[in-house]
N, C-alpha and C positions, 0 to 999 in steps of 0.2 A: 034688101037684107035677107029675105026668106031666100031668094035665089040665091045668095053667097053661102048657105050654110048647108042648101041641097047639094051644091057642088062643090062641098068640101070633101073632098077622099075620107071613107073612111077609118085608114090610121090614121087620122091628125084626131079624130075623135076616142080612138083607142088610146093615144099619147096625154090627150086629156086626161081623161079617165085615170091611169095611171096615175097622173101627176095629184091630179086630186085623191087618189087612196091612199099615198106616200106621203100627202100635207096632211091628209084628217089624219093616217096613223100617225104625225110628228105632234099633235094634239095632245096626246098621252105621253106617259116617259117609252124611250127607245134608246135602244144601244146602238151606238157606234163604233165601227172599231175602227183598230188604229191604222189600218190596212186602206180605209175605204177612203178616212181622212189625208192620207198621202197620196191615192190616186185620183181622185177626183179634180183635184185643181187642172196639171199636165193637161188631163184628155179634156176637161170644158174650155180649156185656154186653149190650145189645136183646133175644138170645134170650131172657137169663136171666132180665130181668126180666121181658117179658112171657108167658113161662110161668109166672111167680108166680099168678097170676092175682089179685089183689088184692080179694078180695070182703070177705073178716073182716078189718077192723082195718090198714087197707093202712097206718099211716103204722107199726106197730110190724114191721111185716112186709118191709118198706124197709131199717129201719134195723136188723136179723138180717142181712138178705141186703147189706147196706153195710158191715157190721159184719166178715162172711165173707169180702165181695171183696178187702177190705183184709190179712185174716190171711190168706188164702192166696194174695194176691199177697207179702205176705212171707216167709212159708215157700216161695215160688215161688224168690224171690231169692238164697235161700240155700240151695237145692234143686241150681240149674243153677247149674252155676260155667264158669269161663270159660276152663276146663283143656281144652284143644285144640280149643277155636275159632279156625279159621282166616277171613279174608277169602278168599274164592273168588277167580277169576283175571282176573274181568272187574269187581271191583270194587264190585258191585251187591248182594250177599248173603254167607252165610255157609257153611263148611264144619263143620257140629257131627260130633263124635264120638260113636260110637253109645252109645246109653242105654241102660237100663232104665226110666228112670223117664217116658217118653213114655209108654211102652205100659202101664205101672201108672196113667198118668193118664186116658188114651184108655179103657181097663176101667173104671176108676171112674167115670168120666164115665158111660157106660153102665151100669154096675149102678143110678147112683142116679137114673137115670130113668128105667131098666125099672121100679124100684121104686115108686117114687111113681104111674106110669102104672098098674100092677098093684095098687096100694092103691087105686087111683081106679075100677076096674072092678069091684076085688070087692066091695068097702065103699064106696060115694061118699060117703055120712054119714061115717063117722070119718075121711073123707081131705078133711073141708071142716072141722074140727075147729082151732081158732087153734091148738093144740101141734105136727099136724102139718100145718098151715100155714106153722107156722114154722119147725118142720125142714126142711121141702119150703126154704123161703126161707134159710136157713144152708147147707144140703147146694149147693145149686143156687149160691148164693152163693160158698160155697168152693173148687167144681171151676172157674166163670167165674174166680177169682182167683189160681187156680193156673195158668191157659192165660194169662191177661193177666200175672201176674205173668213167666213164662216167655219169653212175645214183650217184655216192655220190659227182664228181663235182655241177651236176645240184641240186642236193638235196642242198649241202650250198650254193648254189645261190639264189636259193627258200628260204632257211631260213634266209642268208641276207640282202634278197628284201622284204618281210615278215616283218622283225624286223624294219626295214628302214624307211618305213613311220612312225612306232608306235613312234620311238626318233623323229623322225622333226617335229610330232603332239604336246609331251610331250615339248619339249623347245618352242616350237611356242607359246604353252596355257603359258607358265610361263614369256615370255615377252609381252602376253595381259596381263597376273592379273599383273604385275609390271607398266605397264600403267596406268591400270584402278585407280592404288594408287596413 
């Protein structure tokens, strides 16, 4: 174990690091904007899949890792609720309230690709193996679905906080001008 962690390169320990200042800052409230939440899915869905690497058996290895994105974009759904998300004050993003469950995702995210990376240098045969191809392809699958499932919650929160004032403004002005008559 001590010999696997002296020879971890040290950017996977900088990528740590990271990951953990970005979950303990999601701890607190943090803005989101609405920019970040439409781009992020595209590019971790691209990563994810082309780290699959698709060599054994790509169409069954597809449809594990399509299979994952969709159950953990729905356990994402019902993960992040929409319990003090506010619209920011320029209109453009969000104000979420601090989590836990960012920085339990940003770890996991991280554990399961120290992992698979670390299966691939000790053993490269058993980590080209279709079972843990396919795990690689589910695992990888599931943590993309849970970062995508996450931004398209907060995204329709944003667009129905957004649309929100625009009706209370619209009926507000229509029981002045029925006054003003």
């Amino acid at each position: 174990m001590l010999n696997t962690l002296q020879n971890t390169p040290l950017w996977v320990y900088a990528i740590f690091l990271l990951l953990c200042y970005f979950g303990t800052r999601a701890l607190y409230p943090t803005r989101e904007s609405k920019t970040s939440l439409l781009i992020t899915p595209p590019i971790l869905l691209g990563w994810s899949l082309y780290s699959l690497g698709l060599t054994i058996n790509p169409l069954l290895s597809i449809s594990c890792w399509m299979a994952a994105v969709m159950f953990g974009s729905i356990v994402a759904l019902v993960i992040f609720s929409r319990e003090g998300v506010e619209l920011d004050n320029t209109g453009t993003g969000l104000i979420l309230p601090g989590t836990l469950n960012t920085l339990v995702l940003y770890l996991m995210f991280f554990a399961v690709s120290y992992y698979f990376g670390y299966a691939a240098e000790v053993d490269p045969d058993h980590a080209a193996t279709l079972p843990m191809v396919l795990l690689k392809a589910c695992a990888s699958g599931l943590a993309c679905g849970l970062f995508c499932g996450r931004s398209a919650r907060f995204y329709q929160i944003f667009l129905s906080l957004k649309t929100a004032p625009l009706a209370g403004a619209s009926s507000g002005r229509r029981s002045d001008e029925g006054r003003q008559r």
